[in-house]
N, C-alpha and C positions, 0 to 999 in steps of 0.2 A: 693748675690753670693751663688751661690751651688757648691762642689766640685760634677764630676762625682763617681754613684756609681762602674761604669765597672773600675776595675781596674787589676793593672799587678804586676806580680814579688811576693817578702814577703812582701809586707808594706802593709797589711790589716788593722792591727791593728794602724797602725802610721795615717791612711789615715782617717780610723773611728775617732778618735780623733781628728785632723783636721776639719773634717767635722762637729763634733757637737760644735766644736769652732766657727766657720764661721756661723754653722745655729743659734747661742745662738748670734749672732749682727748684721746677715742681715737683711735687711730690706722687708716686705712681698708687700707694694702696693704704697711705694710711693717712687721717687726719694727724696734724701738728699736735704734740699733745696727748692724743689720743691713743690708747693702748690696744683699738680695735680695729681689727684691719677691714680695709674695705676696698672691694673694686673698683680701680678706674673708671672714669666717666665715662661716658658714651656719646660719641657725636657720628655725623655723617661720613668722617674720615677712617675712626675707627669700624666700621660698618665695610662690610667687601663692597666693589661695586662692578660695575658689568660695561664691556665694549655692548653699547647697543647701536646694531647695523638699522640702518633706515635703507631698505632695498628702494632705488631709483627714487629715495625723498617722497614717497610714494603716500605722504603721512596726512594727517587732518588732526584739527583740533581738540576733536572730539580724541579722536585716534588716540593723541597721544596724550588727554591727560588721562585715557585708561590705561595705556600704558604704563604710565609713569605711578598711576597708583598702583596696580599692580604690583610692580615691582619696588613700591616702598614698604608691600604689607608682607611682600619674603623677607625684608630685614635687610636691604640694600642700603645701601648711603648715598650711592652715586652712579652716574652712568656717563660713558662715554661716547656721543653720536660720530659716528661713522658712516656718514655716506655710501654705497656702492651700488653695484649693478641693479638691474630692475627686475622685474616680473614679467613673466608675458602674459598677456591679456590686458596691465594696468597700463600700458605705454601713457592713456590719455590721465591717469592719473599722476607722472610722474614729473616731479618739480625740478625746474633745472637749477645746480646746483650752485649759490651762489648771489643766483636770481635777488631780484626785488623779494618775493614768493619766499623764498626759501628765507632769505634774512630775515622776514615776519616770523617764519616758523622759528627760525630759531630762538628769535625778539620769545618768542608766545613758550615756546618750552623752558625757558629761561625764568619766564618768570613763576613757571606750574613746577618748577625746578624746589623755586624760592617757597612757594605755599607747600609744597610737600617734606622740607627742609632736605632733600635731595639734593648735593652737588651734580654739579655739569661740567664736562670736559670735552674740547671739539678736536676732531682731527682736522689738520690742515689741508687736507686732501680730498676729493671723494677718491677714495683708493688707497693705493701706496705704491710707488713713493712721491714726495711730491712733484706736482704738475698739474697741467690742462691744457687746453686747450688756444691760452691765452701765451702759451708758451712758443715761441718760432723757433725755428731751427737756431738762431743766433744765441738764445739761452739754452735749447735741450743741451743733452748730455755729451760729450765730446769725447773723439776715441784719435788715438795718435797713431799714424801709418807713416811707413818709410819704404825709400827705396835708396839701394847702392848703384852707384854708378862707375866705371873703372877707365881712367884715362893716362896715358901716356906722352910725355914731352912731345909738344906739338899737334896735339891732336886735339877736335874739335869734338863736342857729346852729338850724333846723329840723331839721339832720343828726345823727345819732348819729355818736359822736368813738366810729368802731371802725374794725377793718381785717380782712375776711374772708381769709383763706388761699387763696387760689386749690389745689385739690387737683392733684398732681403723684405719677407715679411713672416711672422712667428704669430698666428691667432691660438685662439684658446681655442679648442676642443674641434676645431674643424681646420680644414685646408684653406686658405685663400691665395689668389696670386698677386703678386702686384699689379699687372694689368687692373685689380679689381678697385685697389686705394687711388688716391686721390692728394698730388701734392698741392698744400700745406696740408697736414692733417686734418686740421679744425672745420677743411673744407667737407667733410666725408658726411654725409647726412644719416649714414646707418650707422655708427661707430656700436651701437648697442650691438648689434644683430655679429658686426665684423670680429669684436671683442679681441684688438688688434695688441699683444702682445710685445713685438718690436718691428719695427719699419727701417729700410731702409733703400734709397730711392739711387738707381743710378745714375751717377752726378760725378761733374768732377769736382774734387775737395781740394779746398784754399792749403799751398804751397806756405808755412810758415818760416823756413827757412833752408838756406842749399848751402852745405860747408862743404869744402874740400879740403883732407888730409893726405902728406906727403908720407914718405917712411921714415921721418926725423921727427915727426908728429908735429910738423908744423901746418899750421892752418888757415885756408882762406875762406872769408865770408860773399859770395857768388848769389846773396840774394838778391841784390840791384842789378844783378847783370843777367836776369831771367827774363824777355822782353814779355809783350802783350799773348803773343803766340805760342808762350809757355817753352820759347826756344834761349838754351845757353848762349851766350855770345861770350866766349871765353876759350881761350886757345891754352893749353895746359902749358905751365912751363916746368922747368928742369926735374927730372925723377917723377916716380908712376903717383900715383892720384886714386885714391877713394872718394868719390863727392857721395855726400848723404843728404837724400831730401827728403826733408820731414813736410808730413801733408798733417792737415787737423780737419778728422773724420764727424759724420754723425754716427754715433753709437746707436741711436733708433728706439731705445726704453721707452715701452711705451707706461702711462700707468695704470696700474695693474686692477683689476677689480673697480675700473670707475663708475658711476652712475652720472646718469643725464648731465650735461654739462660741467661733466670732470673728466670725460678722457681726453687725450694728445698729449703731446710729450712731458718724458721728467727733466726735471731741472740741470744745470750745471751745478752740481753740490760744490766744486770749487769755486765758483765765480761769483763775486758781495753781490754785481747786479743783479745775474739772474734768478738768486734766491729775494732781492727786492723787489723784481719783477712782479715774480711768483705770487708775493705777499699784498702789494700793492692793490691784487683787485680785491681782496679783503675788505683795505682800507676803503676804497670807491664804494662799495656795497652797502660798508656799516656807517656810510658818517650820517645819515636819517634812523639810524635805528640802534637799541640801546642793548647791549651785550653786556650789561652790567650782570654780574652774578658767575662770570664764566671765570672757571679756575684755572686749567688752562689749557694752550694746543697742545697736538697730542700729533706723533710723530713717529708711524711705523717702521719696522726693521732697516736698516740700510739694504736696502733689494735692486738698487739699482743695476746689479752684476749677475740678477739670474737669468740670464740671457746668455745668446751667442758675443762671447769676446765679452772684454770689460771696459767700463766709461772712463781713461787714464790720462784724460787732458782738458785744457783749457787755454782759452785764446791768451792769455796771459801767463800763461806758464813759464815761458823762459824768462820773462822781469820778475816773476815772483824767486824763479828759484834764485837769481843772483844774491836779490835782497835779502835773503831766509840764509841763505847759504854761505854769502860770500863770495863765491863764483860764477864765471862766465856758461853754463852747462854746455853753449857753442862749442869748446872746445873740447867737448870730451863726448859726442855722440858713438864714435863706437864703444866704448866704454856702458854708455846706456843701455844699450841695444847689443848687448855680450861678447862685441868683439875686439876685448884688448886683452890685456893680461887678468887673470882667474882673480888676483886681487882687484885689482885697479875695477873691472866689473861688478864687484861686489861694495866695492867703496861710491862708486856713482850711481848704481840700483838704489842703496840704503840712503843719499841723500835724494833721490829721486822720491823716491816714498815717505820720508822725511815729511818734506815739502808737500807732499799729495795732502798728508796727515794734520800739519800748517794748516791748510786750505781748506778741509773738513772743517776744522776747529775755527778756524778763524772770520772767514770769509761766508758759512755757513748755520753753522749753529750758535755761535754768539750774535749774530746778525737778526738770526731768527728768536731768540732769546731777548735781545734786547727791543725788539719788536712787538712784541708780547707785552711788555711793559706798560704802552703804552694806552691799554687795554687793560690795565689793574690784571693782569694774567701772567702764569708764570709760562713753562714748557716741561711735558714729560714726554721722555725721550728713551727710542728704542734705537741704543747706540751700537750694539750686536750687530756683524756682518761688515760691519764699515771697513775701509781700507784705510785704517789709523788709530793711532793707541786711545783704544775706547776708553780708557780709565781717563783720560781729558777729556773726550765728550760726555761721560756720564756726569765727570763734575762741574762740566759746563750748565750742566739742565737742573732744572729747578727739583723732577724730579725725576730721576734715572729708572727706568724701568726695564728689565730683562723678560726672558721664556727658555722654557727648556727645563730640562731634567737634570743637567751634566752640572754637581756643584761649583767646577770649577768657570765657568762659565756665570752662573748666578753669584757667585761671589765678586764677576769682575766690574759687577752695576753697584753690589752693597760694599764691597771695599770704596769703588770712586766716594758712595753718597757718607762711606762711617768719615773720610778720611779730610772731606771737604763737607763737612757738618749738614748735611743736609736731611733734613727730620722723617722725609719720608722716601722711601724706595720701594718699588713697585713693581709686580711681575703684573704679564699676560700670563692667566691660568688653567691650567685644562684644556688645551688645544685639540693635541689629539692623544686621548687616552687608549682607546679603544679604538674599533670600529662605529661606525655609524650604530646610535641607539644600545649597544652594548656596553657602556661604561656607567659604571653606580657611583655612590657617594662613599664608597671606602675608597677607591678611587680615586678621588676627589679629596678626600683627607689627607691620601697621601702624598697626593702632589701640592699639596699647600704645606703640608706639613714639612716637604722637604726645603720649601722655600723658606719659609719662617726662620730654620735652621741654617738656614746660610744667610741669612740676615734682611731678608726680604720684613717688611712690615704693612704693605697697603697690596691685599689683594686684588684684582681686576679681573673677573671671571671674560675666560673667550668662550662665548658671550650672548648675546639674548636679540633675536631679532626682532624689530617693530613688526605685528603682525594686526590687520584688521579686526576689530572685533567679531568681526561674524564670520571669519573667515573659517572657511571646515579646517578640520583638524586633518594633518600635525599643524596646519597655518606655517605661516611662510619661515623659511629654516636658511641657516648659513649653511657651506658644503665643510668646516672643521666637523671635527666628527663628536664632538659634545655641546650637548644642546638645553642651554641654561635659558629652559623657553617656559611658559607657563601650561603651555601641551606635554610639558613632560609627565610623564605619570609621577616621577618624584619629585615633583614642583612644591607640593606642602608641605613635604618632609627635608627639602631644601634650605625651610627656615632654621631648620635645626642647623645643620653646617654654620650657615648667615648666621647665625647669635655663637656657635661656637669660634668661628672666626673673629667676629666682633669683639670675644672676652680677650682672645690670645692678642689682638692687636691694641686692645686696650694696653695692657701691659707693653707690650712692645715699641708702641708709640711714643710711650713716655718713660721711656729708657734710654738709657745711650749703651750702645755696645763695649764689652770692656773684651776685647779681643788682647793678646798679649805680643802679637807680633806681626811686623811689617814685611812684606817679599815684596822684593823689585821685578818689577815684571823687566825683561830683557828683549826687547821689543824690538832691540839693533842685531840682536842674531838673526832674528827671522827676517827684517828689511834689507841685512845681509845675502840673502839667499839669492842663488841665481838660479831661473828655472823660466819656465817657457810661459809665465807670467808677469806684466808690468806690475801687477800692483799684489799686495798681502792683505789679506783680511782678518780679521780678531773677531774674539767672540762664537766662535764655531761652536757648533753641535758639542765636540769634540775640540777640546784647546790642547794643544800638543804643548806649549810654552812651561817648564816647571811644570809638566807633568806629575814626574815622580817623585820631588821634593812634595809640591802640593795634597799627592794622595797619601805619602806619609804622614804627614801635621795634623789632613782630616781624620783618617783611619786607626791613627795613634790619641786621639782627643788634644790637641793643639787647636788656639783659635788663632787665627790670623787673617788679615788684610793685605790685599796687593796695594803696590804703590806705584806709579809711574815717573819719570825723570822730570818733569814738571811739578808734580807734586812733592821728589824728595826736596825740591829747593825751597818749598813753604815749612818746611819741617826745624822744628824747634827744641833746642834740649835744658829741662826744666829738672834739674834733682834728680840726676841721670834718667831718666824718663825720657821718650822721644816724644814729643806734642804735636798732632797734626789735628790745627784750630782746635776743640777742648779737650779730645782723646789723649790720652796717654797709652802708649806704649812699650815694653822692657825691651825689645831688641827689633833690630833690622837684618833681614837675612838677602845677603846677593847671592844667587845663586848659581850653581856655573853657569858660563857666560863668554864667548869672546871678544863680545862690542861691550862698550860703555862709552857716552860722552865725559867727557874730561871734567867738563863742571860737576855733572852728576858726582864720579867718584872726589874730586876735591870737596862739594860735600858732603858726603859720607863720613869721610874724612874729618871732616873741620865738628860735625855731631861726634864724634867720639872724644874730639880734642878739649869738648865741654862736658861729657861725660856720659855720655851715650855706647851702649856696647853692639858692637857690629860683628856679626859672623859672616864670612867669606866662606860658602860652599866651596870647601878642599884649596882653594888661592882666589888669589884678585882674579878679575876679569887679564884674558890674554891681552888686549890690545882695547886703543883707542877708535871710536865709531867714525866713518865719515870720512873725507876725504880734503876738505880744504885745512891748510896748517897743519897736515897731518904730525909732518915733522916734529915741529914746534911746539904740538901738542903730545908726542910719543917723548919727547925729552921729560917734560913737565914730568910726567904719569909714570915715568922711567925713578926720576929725584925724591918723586910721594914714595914710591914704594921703597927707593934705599932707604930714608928717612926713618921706615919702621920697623926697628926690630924685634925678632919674634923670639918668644920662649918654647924651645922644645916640651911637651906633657904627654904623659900615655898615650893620648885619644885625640889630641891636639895641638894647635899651637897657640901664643896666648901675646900679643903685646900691648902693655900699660902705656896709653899716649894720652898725656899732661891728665886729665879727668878723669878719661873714659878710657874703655879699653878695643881689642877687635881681636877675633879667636877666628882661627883658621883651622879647616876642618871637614870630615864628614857632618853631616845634619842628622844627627841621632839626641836617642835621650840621654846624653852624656853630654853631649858639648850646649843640650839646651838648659840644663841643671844645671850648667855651669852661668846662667843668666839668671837664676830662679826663675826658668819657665817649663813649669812640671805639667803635667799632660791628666788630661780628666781622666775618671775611671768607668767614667759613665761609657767612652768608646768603649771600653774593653768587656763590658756588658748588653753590646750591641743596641745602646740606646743611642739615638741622634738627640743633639741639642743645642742653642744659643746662650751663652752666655751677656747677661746686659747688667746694669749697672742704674740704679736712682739713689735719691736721698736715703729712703729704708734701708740699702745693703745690694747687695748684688743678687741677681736673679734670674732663674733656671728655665726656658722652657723644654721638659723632656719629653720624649716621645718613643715609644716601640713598635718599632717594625722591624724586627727580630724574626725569628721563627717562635721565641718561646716568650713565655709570661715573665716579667720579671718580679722575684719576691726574696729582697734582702739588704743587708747594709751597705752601701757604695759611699765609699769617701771621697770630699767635693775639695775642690780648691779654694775653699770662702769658708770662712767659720763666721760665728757672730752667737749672741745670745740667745736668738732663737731662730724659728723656720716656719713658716705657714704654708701648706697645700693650697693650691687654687685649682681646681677643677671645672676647664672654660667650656665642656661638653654641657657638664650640669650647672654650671654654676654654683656651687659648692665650695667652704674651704674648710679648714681647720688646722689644729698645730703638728710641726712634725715628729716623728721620736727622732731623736738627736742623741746621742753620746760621743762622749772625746770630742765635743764640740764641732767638729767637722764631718762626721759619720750621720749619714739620714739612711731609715729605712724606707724602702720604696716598693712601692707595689705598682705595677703596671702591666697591663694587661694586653695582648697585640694589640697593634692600632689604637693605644690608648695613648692620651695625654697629660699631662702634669706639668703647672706652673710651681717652682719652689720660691719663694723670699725670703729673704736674709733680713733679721733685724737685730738691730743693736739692743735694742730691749725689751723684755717678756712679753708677749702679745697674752690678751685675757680673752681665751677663745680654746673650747672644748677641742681634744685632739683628733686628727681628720684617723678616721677607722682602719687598722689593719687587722683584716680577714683571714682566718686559716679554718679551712675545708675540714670538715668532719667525714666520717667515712658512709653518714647516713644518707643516699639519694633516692630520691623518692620519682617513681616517673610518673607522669603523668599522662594518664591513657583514661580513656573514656567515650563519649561522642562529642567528638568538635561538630557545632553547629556551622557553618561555613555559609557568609552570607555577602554580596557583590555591594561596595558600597557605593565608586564610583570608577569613571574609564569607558570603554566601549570596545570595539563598536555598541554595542549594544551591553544594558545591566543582565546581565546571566542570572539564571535563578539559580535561590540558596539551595542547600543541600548539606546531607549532615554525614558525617563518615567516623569511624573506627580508626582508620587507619590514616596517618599523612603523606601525602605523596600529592606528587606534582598535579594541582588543578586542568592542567591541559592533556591530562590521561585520563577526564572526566565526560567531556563532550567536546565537539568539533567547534559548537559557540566556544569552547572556553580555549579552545587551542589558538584562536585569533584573541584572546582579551586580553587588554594592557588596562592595569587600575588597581583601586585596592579593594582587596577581601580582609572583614572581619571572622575570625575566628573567637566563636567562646565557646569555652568550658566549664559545665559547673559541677564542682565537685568537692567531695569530704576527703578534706587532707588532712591524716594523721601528724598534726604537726607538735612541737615543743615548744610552749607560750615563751620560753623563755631566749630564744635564739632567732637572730636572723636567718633567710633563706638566699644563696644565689641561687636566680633561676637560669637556666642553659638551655635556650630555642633550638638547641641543636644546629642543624642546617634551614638557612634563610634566602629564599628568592626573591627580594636582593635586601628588603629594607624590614623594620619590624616595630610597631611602636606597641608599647603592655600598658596596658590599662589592670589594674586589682580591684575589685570590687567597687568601679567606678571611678577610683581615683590616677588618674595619669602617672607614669613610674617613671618610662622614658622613651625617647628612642634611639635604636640602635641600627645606627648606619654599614656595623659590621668592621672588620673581618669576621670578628665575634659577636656572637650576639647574646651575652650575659649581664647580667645588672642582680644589685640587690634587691630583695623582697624586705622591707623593713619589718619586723615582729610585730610593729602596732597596728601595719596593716592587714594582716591577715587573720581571717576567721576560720572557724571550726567547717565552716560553708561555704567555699569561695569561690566568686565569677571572675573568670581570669579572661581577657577578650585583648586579642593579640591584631594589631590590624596589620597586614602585610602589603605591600605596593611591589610588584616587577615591574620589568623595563618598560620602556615603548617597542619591542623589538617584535613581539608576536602583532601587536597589533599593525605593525609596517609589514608583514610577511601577508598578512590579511589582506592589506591594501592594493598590493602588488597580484595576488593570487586576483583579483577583482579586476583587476587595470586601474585602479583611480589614479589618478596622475596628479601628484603632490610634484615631483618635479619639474618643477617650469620657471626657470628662472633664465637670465643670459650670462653670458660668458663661460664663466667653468661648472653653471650647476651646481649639480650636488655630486661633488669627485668623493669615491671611494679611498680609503686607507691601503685598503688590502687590495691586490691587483686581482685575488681571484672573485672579488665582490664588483669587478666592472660588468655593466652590462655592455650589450654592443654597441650603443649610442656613449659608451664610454664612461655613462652613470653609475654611481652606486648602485647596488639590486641586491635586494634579501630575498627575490623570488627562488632561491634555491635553499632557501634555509628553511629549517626544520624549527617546530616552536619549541623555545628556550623554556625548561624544566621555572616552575614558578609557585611561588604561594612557601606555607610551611611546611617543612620536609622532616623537623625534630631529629630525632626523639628531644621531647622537650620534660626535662628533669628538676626536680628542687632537689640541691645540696643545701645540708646542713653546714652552719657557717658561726665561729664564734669571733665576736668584736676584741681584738685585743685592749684595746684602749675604750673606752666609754664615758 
């Protein structure tokens, strides 16, 4: 049983609760009872769903419930409306965001949401990040400037205590000057046309406060004595004088990608108001109209810093940090701003960012989280890039959603969501695989595939444009460079992915991860750092943090979760087990480390003291984080550590405190045996995979993307009385061979995937097939009929050939066609009534679906393109009709060679990936590309194939 996640009214949070009740005792594949295993159910959640952009809200009713059928009959579940830039030519169609207008449409997709059983989810923004228009300068984003000033006994400042604004403006894809904006922003009547990146106006910026330090580091506060005229009135007394005057800056973010009545400024992410601000016109909007069905806001990357300089203040900053802190930050600005001692710097940086981090979390995304609420809506949240430990903003949000490739990075959204129980986590998928029009659906496997495995479970394709019905083709396109649109040539074949995603998530939804170990993320090393940046960001491309402790664990088959110092203090010790909310865990790993706050390692500490085992990568962390009570708190941390004594061992060290224990050490497969956490073997056979956990047993999804095929016995970390295949490409299962009760044979084939289940008792279900190749192959040669089924520009005539090779070595029409061609063959195959066949397409341009004598076999998305022939389908006479789909890419090279002008959009267009595919207006352009080789290329073979098992 699943509760739905579309819900109504206030009970989000009652409902949430609920729901992770229900998922911690349902059952994943089998009936109670029941000996026969069965697939998880199917809803709109387990179903992938898609960011779908509304270019300039540009939409109609009609429009969108084709759209939205559309996209429920590829096997979608949900979509996400995103607002942004326009079209040119529809100016008079676009709806301004927000509007009366626009809240009908949304009122009106919401409920074609509801009749199509489609989820909806809105983004907060037209753009990202959030803002508009409705935002002033008093809530945009705020950047902090200083000046020093140097006086000596007796001596008066000549200088006026100001700070002029340097004028700044950043547009998208063209030049503007500031001469050309217009202060307030909201006043600019072209913001489309201007597509104004960041602004900033010269001004002078409000004076937050003026300290003078002596050389005894004694300090005066000189901000009341700064008159109207921005003139000191203060005579220095005894010994030289540093005054620092801190000014609070506009940072100028403007956001990014808005549409009609979403551009001007982004918010202050630190400040409760100006994210209530923000939010508020929402609520003005919707209190006539019903938003009931919405699951929830949606909240892109933290972008606010890709800009000139970064947004590192707030008019409240120095009350917040005393509160957060403990101290006065007044008396420690050189220290801030890197000039005092190399420590003392580094201890006022890290509680500077601290507090930045506070502020993130506090002030911002619970504010907007608890906002939500009251809208029966949660919040999925893209916490990456933030300047704060995203493992608390991810487990702030309802659902945590990541992007990227980099595991360590994807695991930093599905660690928050395993570790603070929340049922679903979600990537953006498919971004930029490729170049424009160049990227296929093996592709597209494999970037799902990689997220699965690091514990993603609710895909979100990026993503599907709303495009007019009649609009010519390609119809209107976002500038990422995959294009999950129904112009795609592999739009039909799409559906395939969509149901294979939907099986893999089946199972994964209704699992809990059974990871075996926790890593402290060390968050006060890096907020330690002193460098010619105020603020740190997490979640990079690239996370340096536990680097190479992390790519051991992955690379060796360890599963593990990071945890953040907020989260270790929720963590609970159950029968030596570590418990964070239902999980269980066997050990905690800190890894080297120089900061640690004091409470974090006392409890560390106090979990092992109940019987929890803690490994310390090689010693305890050097020193205590932070700067206020330092002392006080170096004593404490000094007494923990005499307190425990260690036992010298080969490979480590080991001390038994009251329960539990804590081993000191390198991070190898010795000192982890030494926890009972032994390391999969699937790594070592270059298979990726997730380990998860239901009522049946524990359960595998494996996947290869290896260089070779895998075909043997690999011993798992789970035993049980049996094992069933699930196969979420076909849908297909059956039992596995098993011996020594922990031993599965496996066959898996590139790019191929395999669900394993554990069960406690015999499942009555015939055993899923292992294949071994006979030496008899038969090719297959004859006259392929070759006939254009759909695509364009135009249907090309059939044609029959001898030989397979690329259809655009055919004629000049076919060197421009994007579409699918059937291919049949018919012919007398000597075959063996008693044996199956695999058949081998050889090479495929890009996609392949095999039809046998009429009846559907499969399709195949590739790396490979093989599948069985079953023996009962084949005759002594047999039509084999193979239908092949290529990219859109020949047919864009077409388009270009012609002029048609598919590009017309505002702001960034349609930006290329690769720099050598810009044209001069800074566009994408295939006009120099050559058409991409397409269709069947074979040699297409039957191997003879016997079923081990039957």
């Amino acid at each position: 049983m699943k509760i739905k996640y579309v819900i109504e009214n206030n009970k989000f949070l009652n409902i949430i609760l609920i729901f992770i009740s229900v998922l911690t005792f349902s059952s994943c594949s089998v009936k109670e009872n029941n000996n026969i295993p069965e697939w998880p159910k199917i809803n709109n959640e387990t179903k992938p769903w898609t960011r779908w952009w509304w270019h300039g809200s540009a939409v109609t009713k009609e429009g969108l419930t084709s759209n939205l059928e559309t996209i429920e009959e590829a096997g979608l579940g949900g979509v996400e409306i995103t607002p942004i830039y326009g079209v040119k030519g529809f100016e008079d169609k676009d709806i301004s965001f927000l509007s009366t207008e626009w809240m009908e449409i949304l009122s009106y997709t919401l409920q074609e949401g509801e009749r199509l059983k489609l989820g909806v989810d809105l983004a907060n923004a037209s753009g990202w990040p959030f803002g508009g228009p409705w935002i002033t300068a008093d809530d945009a984003c705020k950047n902090v400037k200083y000046k020093i000033f140097e006086l000596k006994e007796g001596e008066k400042l000549k200088d006026k205590i100001e700070f002029i604004q340097e004028p700044l403006v950043r547009a998208v894809g063209h030049k503007v000057d500031i001469s050309e904006v217009i202060f307030p922003i909201s006043e600019n009547k072209n913001l489309q046309e201007l597509a104004l990146d960041q602004v900033r106006f010269e001004k002078k910026i409000p004076l937050q406060t003026l300290i003078a330090y002596n050389q005894l580091n004694e300090s005066i506060d000189l901000t009341d004595k700064v008159d109207e005229n921005n003139i000191l009135n203060w005579t220095a007394s005894k010994g030289e004088w540093k005054i620092y005057a801190v000014f609070q800056g506009w940072h100028g973010k403007m956001v990014e990608r808005a549409g009609k009545g979403g551009e001007g400024n982004v918010i202050d992410h630190f400040s409760e108001s100006a994210a209530k601000k923000f939010l508020e016109v929402f609520d003005n909007n919707a209190k006539n109209i019903s938003v009931n069905g919405l699951r929830t806001f949606f909240n892109d990357s933290y972008e606010v810093d890709d800009a000139l300089g970064e947004a590192d203040w707030t008019p409240l900053f120095f009350e917040e940090f005393e509160k957060l802190r403990g101290y006065n930050l007044k008396d420690y600005l050189p220290a801030l701003f890197g000039n005092n001692t190399k420590e003392m710097n580094a201890r006022v940086i890290c509680d500077y960012r601290e507090t930045i981090s506070d502020l993130l979390l506090e002030r911002f995304t619970k504010v907007w989280g608890n906002w939500a609420k009251k809208y029966g809506a949660g919040i999925r949240n893209q916490a990456h890039g933030s300047p704060a430990n995203i493992l608390d903003l991810y487990s702030a949000s309802d659902i945590p959603e990541t992007e990227g490739t980099n595991p360590m990075r994807i695991k930093m959204a599905s660690s928050a969501g395993h570790v603070s129980g929340k049922p679903l986590i979600a990537c953006e998928a498919s971004t930029w695989l490729d170049e424009h029009f160049l990227s296929n659906l093996a592709q597209v496997k494999q970037n799902i595939d990689r997220y699965f495995v690091n514990g993603v479970n609710h895909i979100v394709y990026h993503g599907t444009p709303y495009s007019p019905k009649n609009e010519e083709w390609p119809g209107w396109m976002f500038y990422a460079s995959v294009h999950f649109a129904p112009t795609n040539t592999w739009w039909e074949e799409f559906k395939t992915i969509n149901s294979y995603v939907t099986n893999c998530q089946s199972f994964l939804q209704n699992s809990k991860p059974a990871n075996d170990i926790l890593v402290y993320f060390p968050i006060y090393d890096k907020w330690s750092e002193v460098g010619s940046s105020m603020l740190q960001h997490f979640g990079k491309p690239e996370e340096d943090l536990t680097k190479s402790l992390s790519e051991f664990l992955v690379n060796n088959g360890y599963t593990f979760d990071y945890i953040s110092d907020r989260q270790i203090l929720d963590l609970k010790t159950i029968d030596n087990k570590i418990i964070s909310d239902d999980l269980e865990y066997k050990t905690i790993i800190i890894p080297n480390c120089n900061y640690i706050p004091l409470k974090t390692i006392e409890k560390i500490i106090d979990l092992a003291k109940k019987g929890a085992t803690v490994i310390l990568e090689n010693n305890f962390p050097k020193d205590i984080s932070g700067f206020n009570n330092l002392e006080s708190k170096r004593k404490k941390y000094l007494s923990l550590q005499n307190n425990i004594s260690f036992t010298e061992n080969e490979n480590h060290s080991i001390s038994k405190i009251n329960k539990g224990k804590i081993i000191k050490g390198a991070v190898d497969k010795y000192i982890l045996s030494e926890v009972d956490v032994l390391p999969e073997e699937l790594s070592e056979n270059g298979i990726w995979f997730h380990k998860t956990k239901n009522l049946n047993g524990y359960n595998y999804f494996l996947t290869n993307w290896s260089e070779k095929d895998i075909d043997g016995w690999i011993n798992f970390n789970s035993s049980s009385n049996d094992a069933v295949w699930f196969d979420p490409m076909l849908k297909s299962e059956g039992k596995a061979k098993i011996r020594n009760n922990s031993e599965v044979y496996v066959q898996l084939k590139k790019g191929e995937t395999l669900i394993l289940q554990w069960y406690d008792n015999s499942q009555d279900i015939d055993y899923y097939p292992i294949y071994h190749s006979s030496e008899e192959i038969l090719m297959l040669t004859g006259e392929w009929n070759i006939e254009f089924i759909n695509g364009g520009p135009t249907i090309p005539q059939a044609y029959k050939t001898n030989e397979l090779k690329s259809w655009t070595e055919k004629s000049d029409v076919l060197k421009g066609f994007s579409g699918t061609a059937k291919y049949t063959l018919v012919n007398d195959i000597p075959i063996a009534d008693s044996h199956d066949y695999l058949i081998d397409l050889g090479d495929v341009k890009e996609i392949a679906t095999i039809y046998l004598n009429d009846k559907k076999i499969s399709t195949l998305v590739g790396p490979e393109f093989k599948t069985i022939l079953k023996k009962e389908y084949l005759k002594k006479k047999n039509k084999l009709e193979i239908y092949v789909t290529n990219l859109m890419a020949n047919r864009i090279i077409d388009l270009e060679k012609r002029g048609v002008k598919y590009k017309k959009f505002y702001n960034i267009n349609f930006a290329a990936k690769k720099r050598e595919n810009l044209d001069a207006d800074g566009t994408f352009t295939a006009k120099n590309w050559k058409p991409l080789i397409s269709g069947l290329l074979g040699p297409v073979k039957l191997i003879e194939v016997e079923s081990e098992i039957n």
